[in-house]
C-alpha positions in Angstrom: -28.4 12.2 -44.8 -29.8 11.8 -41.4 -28.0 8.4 -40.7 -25.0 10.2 -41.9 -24.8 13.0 -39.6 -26.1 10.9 -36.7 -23.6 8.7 -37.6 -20.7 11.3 -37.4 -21.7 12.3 -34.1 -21.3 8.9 -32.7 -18.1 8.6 -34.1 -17.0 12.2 -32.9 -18.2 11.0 -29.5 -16.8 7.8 -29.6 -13.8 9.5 -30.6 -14.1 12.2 -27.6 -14.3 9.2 -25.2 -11.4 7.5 -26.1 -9.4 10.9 -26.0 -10.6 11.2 -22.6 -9.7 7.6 -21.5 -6.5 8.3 -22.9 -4.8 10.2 -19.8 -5.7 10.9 -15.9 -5.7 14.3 -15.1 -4.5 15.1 -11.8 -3.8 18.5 -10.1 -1.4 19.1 -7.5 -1.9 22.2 -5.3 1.3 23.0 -3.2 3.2 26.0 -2.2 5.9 27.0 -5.2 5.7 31.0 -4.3 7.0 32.5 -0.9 9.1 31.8 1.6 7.1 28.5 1.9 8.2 27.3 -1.9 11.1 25.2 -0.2 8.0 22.8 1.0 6.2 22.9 -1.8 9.3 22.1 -4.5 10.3 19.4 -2.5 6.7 17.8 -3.1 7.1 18.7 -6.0 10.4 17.2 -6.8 8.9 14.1 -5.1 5.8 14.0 -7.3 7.5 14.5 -10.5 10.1 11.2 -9.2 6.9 9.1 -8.6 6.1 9.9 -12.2 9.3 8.6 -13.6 9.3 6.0 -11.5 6.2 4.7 -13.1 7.2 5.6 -17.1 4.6 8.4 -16.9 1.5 6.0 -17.0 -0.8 4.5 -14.8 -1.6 1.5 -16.3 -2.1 1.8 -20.5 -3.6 5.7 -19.7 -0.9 8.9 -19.7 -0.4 11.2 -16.7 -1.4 14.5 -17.0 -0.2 16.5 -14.1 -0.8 20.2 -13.8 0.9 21.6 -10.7 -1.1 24.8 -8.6 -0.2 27.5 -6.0 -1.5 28.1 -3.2 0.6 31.3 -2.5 0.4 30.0 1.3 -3.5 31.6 1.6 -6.6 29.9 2.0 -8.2 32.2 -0.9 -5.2 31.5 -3.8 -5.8 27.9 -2.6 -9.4 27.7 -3.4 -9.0 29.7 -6.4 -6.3 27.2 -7.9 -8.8 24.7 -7.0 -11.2 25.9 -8.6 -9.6 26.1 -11.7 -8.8 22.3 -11.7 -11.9 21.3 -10.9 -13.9 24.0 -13.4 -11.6 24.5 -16.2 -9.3 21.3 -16.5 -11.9 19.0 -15.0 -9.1 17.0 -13.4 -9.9 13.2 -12.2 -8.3 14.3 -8.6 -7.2 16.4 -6.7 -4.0 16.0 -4.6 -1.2 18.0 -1.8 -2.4 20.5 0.0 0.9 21.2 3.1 -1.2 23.8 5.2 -4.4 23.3 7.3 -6.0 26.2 6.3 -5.9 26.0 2.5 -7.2 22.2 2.5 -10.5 23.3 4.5 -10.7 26.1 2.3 -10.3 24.2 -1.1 -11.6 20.7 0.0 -15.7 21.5 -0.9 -14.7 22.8 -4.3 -13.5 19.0 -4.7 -15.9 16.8 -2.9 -19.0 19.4 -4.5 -17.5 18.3 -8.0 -17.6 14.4 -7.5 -13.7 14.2 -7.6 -11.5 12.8 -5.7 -9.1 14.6 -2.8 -5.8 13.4 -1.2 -4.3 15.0 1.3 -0.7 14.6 1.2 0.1 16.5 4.2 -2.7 18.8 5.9 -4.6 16.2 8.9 -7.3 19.2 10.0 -9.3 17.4 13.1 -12.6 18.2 11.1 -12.1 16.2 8.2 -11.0 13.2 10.2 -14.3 13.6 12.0 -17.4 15.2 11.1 -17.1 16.5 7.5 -15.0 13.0 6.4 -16.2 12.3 3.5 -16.1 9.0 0.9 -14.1 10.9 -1.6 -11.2 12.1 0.8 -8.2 10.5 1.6 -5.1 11.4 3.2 -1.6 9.9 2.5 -0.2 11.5 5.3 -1.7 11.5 9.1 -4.5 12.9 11.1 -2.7 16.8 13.0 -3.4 15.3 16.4 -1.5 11.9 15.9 2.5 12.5 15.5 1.9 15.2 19.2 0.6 12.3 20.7 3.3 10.2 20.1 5.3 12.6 21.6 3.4 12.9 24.3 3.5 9.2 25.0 7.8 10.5 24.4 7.7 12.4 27.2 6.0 9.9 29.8 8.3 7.4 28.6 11.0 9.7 29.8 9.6 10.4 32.8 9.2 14.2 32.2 6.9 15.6 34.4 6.0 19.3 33.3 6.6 21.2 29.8 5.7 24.8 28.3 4.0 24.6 25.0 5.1 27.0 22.2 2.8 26.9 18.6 1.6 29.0 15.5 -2.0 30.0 16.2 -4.0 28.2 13.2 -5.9 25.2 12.7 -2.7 22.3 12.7 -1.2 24.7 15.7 -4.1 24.0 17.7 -4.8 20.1 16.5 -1.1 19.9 17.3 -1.2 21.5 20.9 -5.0 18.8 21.3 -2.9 16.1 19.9 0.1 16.6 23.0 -2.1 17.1 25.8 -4.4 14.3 25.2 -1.7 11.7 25.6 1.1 13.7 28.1 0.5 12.3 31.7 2.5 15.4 33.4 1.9 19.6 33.9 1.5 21.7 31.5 2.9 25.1 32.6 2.2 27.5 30.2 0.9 27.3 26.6 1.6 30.3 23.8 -0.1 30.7 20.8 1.9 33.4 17.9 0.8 35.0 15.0 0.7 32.9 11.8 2.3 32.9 9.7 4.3 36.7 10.2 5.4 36.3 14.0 9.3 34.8 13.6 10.4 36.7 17.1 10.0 34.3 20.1 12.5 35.8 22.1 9.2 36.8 24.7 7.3 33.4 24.4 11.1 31.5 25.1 11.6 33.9 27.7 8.6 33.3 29.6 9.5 29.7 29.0 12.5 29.3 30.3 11.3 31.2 33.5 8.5 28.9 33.8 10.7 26.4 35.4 8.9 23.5 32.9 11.3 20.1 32.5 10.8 20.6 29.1 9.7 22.6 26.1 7.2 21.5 23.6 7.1 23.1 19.8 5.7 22.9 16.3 7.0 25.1 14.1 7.1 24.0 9.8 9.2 25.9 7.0 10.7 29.3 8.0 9.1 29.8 11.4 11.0 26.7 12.4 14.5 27.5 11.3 14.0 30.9 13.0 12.7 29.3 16.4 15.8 26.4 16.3 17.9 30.0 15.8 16.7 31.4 18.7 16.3 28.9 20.8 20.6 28.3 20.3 20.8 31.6 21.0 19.3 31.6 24.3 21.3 28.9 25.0 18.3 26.7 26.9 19.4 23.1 25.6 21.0 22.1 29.0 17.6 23.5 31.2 15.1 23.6 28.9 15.2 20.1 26.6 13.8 20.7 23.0 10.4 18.0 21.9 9.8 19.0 18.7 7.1 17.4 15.6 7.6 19.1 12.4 9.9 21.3 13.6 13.2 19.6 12.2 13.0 18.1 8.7 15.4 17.1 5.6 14.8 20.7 4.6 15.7 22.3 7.8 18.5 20.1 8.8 21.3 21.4 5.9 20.3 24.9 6.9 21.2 23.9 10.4 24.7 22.4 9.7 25.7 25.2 7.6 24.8 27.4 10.3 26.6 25.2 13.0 23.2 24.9 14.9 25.0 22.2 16.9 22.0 22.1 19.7 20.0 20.2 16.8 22.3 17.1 16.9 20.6 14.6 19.0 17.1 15.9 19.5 14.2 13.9 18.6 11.0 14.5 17.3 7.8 11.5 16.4 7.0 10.8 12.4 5.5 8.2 10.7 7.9 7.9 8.5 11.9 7.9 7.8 14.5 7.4 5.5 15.9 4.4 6.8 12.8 2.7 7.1 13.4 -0.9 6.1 11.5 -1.7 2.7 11.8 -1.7 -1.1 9.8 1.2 -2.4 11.5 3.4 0.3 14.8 2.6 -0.3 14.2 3.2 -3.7 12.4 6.8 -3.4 15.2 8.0 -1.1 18.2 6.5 -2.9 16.7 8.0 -6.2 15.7 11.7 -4.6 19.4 11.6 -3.6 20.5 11.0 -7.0 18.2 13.3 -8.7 18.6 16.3 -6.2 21.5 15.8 -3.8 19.7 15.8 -0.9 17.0 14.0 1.4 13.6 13.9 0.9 11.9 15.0 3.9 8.6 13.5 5.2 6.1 16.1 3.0 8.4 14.9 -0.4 7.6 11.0 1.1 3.7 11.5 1.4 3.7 13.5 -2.0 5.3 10.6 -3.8 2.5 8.1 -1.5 -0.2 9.9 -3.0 1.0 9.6 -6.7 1.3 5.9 -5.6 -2.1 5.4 -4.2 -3.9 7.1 -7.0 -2.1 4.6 -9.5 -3.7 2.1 -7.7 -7.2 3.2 -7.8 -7.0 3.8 -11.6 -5.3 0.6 -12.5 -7.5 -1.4 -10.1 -10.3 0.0 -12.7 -8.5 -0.6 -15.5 -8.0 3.0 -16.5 -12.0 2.9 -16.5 -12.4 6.5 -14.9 -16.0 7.1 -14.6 -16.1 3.7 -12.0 -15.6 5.5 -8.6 -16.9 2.9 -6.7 -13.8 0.8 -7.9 -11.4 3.3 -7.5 -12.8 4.1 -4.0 -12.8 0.5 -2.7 -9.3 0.2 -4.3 -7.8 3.2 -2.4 -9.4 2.1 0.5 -7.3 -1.4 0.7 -4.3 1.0 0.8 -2.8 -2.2 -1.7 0.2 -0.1 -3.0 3.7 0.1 -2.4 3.8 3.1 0.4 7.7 4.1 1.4 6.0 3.9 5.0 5.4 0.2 4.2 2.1 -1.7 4.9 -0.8 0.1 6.6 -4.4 0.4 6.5 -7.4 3.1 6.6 -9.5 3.8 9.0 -13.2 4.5 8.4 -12.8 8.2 7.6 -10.1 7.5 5.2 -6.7 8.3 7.2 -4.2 5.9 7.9 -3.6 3.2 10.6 0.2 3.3 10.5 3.1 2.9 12.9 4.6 6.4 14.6 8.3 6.3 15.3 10.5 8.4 17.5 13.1 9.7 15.3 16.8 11.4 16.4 19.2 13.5 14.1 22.7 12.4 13.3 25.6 12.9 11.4 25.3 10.2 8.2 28.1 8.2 7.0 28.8 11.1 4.6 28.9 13.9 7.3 25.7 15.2 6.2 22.8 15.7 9.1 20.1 13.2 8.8 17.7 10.9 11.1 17.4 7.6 12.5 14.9 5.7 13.8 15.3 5.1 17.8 12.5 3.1 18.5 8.4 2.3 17.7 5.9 4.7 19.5 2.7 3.4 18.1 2.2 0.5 16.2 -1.5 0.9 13.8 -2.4 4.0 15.7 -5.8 5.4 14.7 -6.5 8.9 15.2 -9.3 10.1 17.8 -11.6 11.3 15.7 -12.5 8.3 13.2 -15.4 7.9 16.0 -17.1 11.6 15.2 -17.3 10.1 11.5 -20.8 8.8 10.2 -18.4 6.5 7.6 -18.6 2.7 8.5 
C-alpha cells in the first residue's frame, strides 16, 4: 500500500511538472483604461502580433499571456503586479509605459525571482543603482533619446531654448537627459502638473517672451496632442522652433492631420527606432501592424513586440527548461534575437547600446502622416548611468 500511494504522488507530481513545462506564463502590465488606453492598446495590439507571428509558442512550450492595467497610477500598477506574481505565478513580467508605475511595481518582481522587461519606462534609478540581474529593458534608458536631441540642437547651431515638461520621474530624466548634452543657454525651464495640467497657454507664453532660439518639450499621450494644439494656436512655429521626444508619435500623428495641425509637418524629434528602418523583422512588424490594424505602429507598439521577441529567446535558448535562469539570463543578455531596431547589445545594467536617429514627419506615398529617418545621432550610445551600477 505504501509503494502504491508513494507511487501515485510521484506520478501526480511528475504529472504537475510536465503541466507546468507545458506553457510560459507572461503578464503584460500596460495602460487599457483612461485617456492613456490609446498607448496601452497599441502595445497591446503589438504584443498580441508578436504572438502570431511566432504560432503562439516559444519553442515546443504554449504562451500564456494575461494582459494587466495599470489604470495610469503607481498603486493599480503594483496591485496588478502583484497579482501576476502571487496568484498566476507568471515566468515574467513585461511593459510597463510610465515611469512611475515601473518603480512602483518593479520590487514585487525582482523580490519574487522573476524576470522584468521594460518595454518603455527608462527611470535613471534602475539604469544605475537599483539595476538589477533580473531586469531588462527593450526600450531605452529616459535620459538617452533628450540627449540626442541635445547633440540636435548643437548640430544646428542653436544657441538658447526654454524647456517645457510634465513634473514626474521620465519629465525630470528627460529635462537631465537635454541639458547634459546641449552646448547653448537654457532660458527658462517649467515643470506642470502630471498628469491633469493640459493648459500651457502660461508656460508657452512665458516662453515665447523668453526670447529662446528654440523650445524644448516632452509631452506622451493626451498631454501631447493638447500641447501640439496649443502651440498651433499661438502661432510660435516661425519664432519659436518646436524639438520635441515623445511628443509626436504614430498615435498622435492621424489625430494631427485630421485636425489640420499643419505646424507638425516637418518637425523632428530623436528615437531609436522607425518604420523605415532597413531590416527584415521590421519590415515585417510594420507591414503586418498595417494589415492587421490600418495604421502605424508607433515606437511603444515596436518595443512591445521587442520584448515578446527577447523573451522567446531566453526560453528557447533553455529549451523551454524554465527553472534555469542563469540560461535565460545569459541568453537575454546576448540580445541574439531579431529586434525591428536591428542589431544591438546591453550594457552592464541591462539597457541597450543602440543607435539614436533623428527622425522628421512627412506625408507617405499614401497621403497619410508618417516619419523618416534624416540622419544617425548616435551610433551604440550607452546611457550615463551604467557606471552607478554594481553589475560587471
Amino acid at each position: 500500500m505504501k509503494k502504491l500511494i508513494t507511487a501515485t504522488i510521484a506520478a501526480t507530481l511528475l504529472a504537475s511538472t510536465a503541466l507546468q513545462a507545458a506553457e510560459v506564463k507572461i503578464g503584460f502590465v500596460t495602460t487599457l483604461t483612461t485617456g492613456a488606453a490609446v498607448i496601452g492598446k497599441d502595445q497591446q495590439n503589438a504584443v498580441n502580433l508578436a504572438i502570431k507571428h511566432m504560432g503562439g509558442k516559444m519553442g515546443a512550450l504554449d504562451i500564456n499571456l494575461i494582459f494587466a492595467d495599470d489604470g495610469f497610477k503607481p498603486e493599480t500598477g503594483k496591485q496588478a503586479t502583484d497579482k501576476l506574481v502571487k496568484q498566476d505565478d507568471v515566468n515574467f513580467v513585461a511593459g510597463y509605459i510610465w515611469s512611475h508605475v515601473l518603480l512602483a511595481s518593479r520590487k514585487s518582481v525582482l523580490d519574487a525571482g522573476k524576470f522584468l522587461i521594460s518595454a518603455n519606462a527608462g527611470p535613471s534609478p534602475v539604469a544605475g543603482k537599483l539595476c538589477h540581474e533580473n531586469f531588462f529593458s527593450s526600450s531605452w534608458q529616459n535620459d538617452q533619446t533628450p540627449m540626442a536631441m541635445g547633440e540636435v540642437l548643437n548640430q544646428k547651431g542653436v544657441k538658447s531654448i526654454y524647456v517645457i515638461a510634465p513634473n514626474y520621474a521620465a519629465g525630470k530624466n528627460m529635462v537631465a537627459g537635454v541639458k547634459r548634452t546641449f552646448k547653448g543657454k537654457i532660458i527658462g525651464t517649467d515643470m506642470t502638473k502630471w498628469p491633469s495640467q493640459l493648459d500651457f497657454s502660461a508656460e508657452l507664453a512665458k516662453a515665447k517672451a523668453s526670447g529662446a532660439e528654440g523650445l524644448f518639450v516632452f509631452y506622451p499621450g493626451k498631454a501631447g496632442g493638447a500641447f501640439m494644439k496649443q502651440y498651433q494656436q499661438a502661432g510660435l512655429k516661425a519664432t519659436l522652433p518646436l524639438y520635441t521626444t515623445f511628443t509626436v508619435d504614430a498615435l498622435s500623428l492621424p489625430k494631427f492631420q485630421a485636425a489640420k495641425f499643419n505646424d507638425v509637418l516637418g518637425s523632428q524629434f530623436t528615437q531609436q527606432w522607425d518604420p523605415t528602418l532597413d531590416n527584415e523583422q521590421n519590415k515585417r512588424f510594420v507591414a503586418d501592424f498595417r494589415k492587421e490594424y490600418g495604421t502605424y505602429p508607433s515606437f511603444y507598439a515596436a518595443q512591445a513586440y521587442d520584448a515578446i521577441f527577447l523573451i522567446k529567446s531566453a526560453v528557447e535558448a533553455v529549451k523551454g527548461d524554465l527553472k534555469n535562469m542563469d540560461g535565460m539570463r545569459a541568453a537575454m543578455k546576448s540580445a541574439n534575437y531579431p529586434s525591428v531596431r536591428g542589431k544591438y547589445t546591453y550594457g552592464n545594467n541591462h539597457m541597450p547600446i543602440q543607435n539614436f536617429y533623428l527622425r522628421e514627419v512627412i506625408a507617405g506615398a499614401d497621403g497619410a502622416w508618417t516619419t523618416k529617418v534624416v540622419k544617425t545621432v548616435y551610433e551604440g550610445h550607452q546611457d550615463p548611468y551604467a557606471k552607478d551600477c554594481a553589475m560587471k
